[in-house]
C-alpha positions as protocol buffer text, in pm:
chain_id: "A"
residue {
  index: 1
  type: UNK
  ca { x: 0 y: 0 z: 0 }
}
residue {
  index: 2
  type: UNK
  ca { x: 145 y: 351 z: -85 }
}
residue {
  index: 3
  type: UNK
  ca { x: 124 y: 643 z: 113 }
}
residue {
  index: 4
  type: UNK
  ca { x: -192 y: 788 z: -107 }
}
residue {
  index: 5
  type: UNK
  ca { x: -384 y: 540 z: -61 }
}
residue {
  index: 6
  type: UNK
  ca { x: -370 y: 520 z: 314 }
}
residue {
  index: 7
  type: UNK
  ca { x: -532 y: 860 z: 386 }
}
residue {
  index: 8
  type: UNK
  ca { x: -838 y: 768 z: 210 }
}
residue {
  index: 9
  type: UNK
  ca { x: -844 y: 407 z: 313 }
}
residue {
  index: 10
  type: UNK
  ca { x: -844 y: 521 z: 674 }
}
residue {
  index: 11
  type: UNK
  ca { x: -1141 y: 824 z: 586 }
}
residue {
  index: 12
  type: UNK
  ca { x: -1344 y: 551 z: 412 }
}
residue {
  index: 13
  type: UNK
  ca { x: -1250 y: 286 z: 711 }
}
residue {
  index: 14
  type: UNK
  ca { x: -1379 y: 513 z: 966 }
}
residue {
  index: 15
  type: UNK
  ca { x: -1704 y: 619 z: 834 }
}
residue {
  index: 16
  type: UNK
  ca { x: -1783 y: 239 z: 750 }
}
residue {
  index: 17
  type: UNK
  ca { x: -1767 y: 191 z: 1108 }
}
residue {
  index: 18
  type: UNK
  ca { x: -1952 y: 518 z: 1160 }
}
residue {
  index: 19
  type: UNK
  ca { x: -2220 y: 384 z: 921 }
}
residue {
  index: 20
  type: UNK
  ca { x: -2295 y: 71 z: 971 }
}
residue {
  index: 21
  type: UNK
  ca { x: -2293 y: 117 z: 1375 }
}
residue {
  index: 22
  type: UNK
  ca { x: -2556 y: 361 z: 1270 }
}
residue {
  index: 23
  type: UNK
  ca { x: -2753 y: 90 z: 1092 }
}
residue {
  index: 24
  type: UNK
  ca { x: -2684 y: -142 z: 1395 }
}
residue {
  index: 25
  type: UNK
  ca { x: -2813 y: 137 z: 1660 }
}
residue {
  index: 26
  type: UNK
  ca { x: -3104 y: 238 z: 1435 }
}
residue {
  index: 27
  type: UNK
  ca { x: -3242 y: -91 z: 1371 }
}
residue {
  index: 28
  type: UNK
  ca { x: -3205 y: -184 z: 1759 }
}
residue {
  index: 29
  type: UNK
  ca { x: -3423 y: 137 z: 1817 }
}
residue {
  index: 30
  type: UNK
  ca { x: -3666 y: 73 z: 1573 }
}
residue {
  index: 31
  type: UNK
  ca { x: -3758 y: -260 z: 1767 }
}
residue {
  index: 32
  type: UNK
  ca { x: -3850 y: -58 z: 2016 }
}
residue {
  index: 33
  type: UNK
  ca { x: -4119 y: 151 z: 1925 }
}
residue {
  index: 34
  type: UNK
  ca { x: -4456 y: 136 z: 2000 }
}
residue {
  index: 35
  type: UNK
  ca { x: -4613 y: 251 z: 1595 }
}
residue {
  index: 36
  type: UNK
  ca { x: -4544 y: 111 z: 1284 }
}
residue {
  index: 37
  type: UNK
  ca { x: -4522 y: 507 z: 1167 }
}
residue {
  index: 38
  type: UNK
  ca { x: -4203 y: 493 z: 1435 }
}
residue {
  index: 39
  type: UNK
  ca { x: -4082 y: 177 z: 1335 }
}
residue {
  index: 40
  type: UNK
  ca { x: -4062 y: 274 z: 945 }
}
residue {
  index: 41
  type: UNK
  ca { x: -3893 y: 590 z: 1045 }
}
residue {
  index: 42
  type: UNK
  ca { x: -3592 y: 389 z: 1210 }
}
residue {
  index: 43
  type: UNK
  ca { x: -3586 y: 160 z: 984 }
}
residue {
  index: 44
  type: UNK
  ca { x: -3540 y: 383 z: 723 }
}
residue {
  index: 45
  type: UNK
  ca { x: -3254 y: 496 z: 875 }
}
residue {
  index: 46
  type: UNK
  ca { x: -3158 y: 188 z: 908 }
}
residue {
  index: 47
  type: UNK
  ca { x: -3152 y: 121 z: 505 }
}
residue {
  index: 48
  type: UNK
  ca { x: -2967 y: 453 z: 437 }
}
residue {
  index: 49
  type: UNK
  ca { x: -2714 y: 374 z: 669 }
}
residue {
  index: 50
  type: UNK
  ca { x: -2662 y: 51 z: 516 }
}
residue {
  index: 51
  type: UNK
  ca { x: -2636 y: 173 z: 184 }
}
residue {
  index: 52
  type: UNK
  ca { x: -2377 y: 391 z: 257 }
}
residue {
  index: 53
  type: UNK
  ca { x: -2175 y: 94 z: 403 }
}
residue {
  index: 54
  type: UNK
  ca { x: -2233 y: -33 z: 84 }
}
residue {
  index: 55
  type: UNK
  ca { x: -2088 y: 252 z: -91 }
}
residue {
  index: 56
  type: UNK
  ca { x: -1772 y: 269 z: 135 }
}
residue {
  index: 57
  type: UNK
  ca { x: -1745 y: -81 z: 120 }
}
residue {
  index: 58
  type: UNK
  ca { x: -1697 y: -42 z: -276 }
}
residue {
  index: 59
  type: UNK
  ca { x: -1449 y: 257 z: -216 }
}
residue {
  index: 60
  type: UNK
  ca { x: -1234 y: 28 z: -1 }
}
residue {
  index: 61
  type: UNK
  ca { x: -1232 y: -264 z: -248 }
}
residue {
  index: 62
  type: UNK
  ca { x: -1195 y: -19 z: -560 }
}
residue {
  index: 63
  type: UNK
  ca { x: -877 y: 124 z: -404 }
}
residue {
  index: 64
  type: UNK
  ca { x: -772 y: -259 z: -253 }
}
residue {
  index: 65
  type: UNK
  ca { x: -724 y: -130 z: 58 }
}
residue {
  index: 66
  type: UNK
  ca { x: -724 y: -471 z: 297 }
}
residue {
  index: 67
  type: UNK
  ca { x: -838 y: -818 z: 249 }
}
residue {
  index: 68
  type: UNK
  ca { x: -1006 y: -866 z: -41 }
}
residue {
  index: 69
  type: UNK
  ca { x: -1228 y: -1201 z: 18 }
}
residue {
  index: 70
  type: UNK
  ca { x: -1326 y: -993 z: 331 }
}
residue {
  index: 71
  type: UNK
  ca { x: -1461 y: -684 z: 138 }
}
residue {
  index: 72
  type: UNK
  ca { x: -1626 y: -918 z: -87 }
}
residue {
  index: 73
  type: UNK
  ca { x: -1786 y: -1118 z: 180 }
}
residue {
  index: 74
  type: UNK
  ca { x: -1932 y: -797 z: 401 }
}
residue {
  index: 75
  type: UNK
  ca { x: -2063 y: -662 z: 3 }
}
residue {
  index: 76
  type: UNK
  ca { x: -2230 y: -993 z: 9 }
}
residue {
  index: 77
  type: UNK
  ca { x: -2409 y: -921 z: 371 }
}
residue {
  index: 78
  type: UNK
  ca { x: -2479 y: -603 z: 307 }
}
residue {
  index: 79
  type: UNK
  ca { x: -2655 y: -656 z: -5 }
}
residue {
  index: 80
  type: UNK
  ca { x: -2842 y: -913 z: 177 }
}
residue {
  index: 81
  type: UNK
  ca { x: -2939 y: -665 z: 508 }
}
residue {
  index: 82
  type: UNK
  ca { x: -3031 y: -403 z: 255 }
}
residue {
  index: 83
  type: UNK
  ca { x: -3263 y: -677 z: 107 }
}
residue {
  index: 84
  type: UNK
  ca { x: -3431 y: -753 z: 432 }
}
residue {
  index: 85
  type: UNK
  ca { x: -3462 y: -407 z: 568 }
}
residue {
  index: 86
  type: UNK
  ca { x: -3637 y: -299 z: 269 }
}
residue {
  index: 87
  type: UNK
  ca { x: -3885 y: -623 z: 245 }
}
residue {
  index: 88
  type: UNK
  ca { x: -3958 y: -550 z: 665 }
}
residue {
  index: 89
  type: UNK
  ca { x: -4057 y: -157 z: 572 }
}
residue {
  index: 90
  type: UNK
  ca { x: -4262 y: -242 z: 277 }
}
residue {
  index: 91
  type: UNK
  ca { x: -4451 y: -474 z: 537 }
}
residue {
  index: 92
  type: UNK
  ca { x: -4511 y: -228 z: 751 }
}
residue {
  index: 93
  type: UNK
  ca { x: -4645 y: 78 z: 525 }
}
C-alpha cells in the first residue's frame, strides 16, 4: 500500500464503522417503538445507513485497501441486510 492510498483508506475505514454502527443502533431502536409510523422511520434509517456501508465498502475494495475475500464477503451481507430491511418496511407501510 502507498502512502496515497492510506489517507483515504483510513477516511473511508472510519465512516464504515460510523455507518454501519448507525444501521446497527437504528435498527435496535426501531424494535423498540410502539407505531409502525415509528418503526418505518428507524428503519429507514436503518436502510440509508446501510447503503452507505455499501458505498464505502466499494471505495475500499476499488482502491484494494485490505483483504479482499473480506470486502467481498461484508458486500455480500450487506446486499443481503439491505434486502431484508427494505422487504420488513414495505410490510409495515
Amino acid at each position: 500500500m502507498t502512502y496515497p492510498t492510506i489517507l483515504p483508506a483510513n477516511h473511508y475505514g472510519n465512516q464504515l464503522l460510523r455507518s454501519a454502527g448507525s444501521a446497527e443502533l437504528n435498527f435496535g431502536e426501531a424494535q423498540g417503538t410502539t407505531t409502525d409510523k415509528d418503526f418505518v422511520y428507524r428503519a429507514t434509517i436503518t436502510f440509508r445507513e446501510l447503503k452507505e456501508s455499501r458505498v464505502n465498502l466499494k471505495i475500499l475494495n476499488k482502491i484494494d485497501y485490505g483483504n479482499k475475500s473480506i470486502i467481498l464477503g461484508l458486500l455480500d451481507e450487506v446486499e443481503q441486510l439491505i434486502k431484508i430491511t427494505a422487504t420488513v418496511i414495505k410490510k409495515k407501510r
